[in-house]
C-alpha positions as CSV (number, residue, x, y, z in Angstrom):
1,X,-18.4,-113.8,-106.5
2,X,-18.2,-112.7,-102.7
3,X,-21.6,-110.1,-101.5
4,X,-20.6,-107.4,-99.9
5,X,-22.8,-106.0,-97.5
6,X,-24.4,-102.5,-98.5
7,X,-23.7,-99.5,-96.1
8,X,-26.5,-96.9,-96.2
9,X,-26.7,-93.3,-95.4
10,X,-29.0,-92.2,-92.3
11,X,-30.7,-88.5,-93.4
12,X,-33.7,-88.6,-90.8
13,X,-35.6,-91.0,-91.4
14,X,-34.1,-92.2,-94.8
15,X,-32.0,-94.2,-96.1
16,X,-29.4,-93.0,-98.9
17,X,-27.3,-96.3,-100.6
18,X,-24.2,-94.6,-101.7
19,X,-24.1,-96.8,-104.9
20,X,-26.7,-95.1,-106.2
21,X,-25.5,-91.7,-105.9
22,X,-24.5,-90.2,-109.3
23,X,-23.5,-86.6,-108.3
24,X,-22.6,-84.5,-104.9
25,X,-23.0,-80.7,-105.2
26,X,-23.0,-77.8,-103.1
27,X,-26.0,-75.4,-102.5
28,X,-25.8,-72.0,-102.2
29,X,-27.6,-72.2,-98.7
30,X,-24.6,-74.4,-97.3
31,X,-26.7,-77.8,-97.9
32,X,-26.1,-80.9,-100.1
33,X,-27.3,-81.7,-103.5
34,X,-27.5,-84.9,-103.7
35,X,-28.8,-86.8,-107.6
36,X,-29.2,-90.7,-108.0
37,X,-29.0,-93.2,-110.7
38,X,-32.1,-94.7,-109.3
39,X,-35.6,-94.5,-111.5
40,X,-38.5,-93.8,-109.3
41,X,-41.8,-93.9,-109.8
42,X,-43.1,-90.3,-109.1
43,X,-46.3,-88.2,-109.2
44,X,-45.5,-87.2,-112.5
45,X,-44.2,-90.3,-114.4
46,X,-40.9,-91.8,-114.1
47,X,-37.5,-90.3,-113.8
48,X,-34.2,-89.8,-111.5
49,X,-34.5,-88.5,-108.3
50,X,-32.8,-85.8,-106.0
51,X,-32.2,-84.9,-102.4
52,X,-31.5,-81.8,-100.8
53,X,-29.6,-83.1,-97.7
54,X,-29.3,-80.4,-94.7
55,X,-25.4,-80.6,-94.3
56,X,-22.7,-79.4,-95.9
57,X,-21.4,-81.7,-98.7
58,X,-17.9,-82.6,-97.7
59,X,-19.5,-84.0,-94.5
60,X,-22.0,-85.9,-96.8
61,X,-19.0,-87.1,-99.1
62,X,-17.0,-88.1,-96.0
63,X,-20.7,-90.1,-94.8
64,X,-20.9,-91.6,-98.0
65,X,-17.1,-92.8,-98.5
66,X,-17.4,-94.6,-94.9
67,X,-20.4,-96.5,-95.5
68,X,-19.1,-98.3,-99.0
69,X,-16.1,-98.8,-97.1
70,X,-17.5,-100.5,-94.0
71,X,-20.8,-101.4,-95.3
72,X,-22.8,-99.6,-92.2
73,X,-25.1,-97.3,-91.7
74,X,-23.3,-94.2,-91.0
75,X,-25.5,-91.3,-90.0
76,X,-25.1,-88.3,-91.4
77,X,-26.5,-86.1,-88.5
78,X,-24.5,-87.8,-86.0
């Protein structure tokens, strides 16, 4: 079976891998909700985590689309 590279998501400093990303929604302050499938080890135990990404989401969709498809890092503030 062939790897494909990864493409990542640039939000400031971080890194967002699309794959991981279970749901896109829309804030009522024009920013991105972003949840992942991902189980992190937090300050209060374990669970899934969730972004609050300062653009609106069909930008972040559109981010997230071209980075599985050409396995870059595509940045989102850009």
């Amino acid at each position: 079976m062939q790897q494909t590279a990864t493409g990542y998501i640039k939000v400031g400093n971080d890194y967002i891998n699309p794959y991981n990303i279970t749901h896109i929604g829309k804030n009522a302050d024009g920013t991105t909700y972003v949840g992942y499938n991902t189980i992190a080890q937090g300050p209060y135990g374990v669970g899934p985590t969730s972004d609050r990404i300062p653009v609106n989401s069909d930008k972040f969709a559109q981010c997230a689309v071209k980075a599985m498809q050409t396995g870059e890092i595509i940045d989102v503030m850009a």
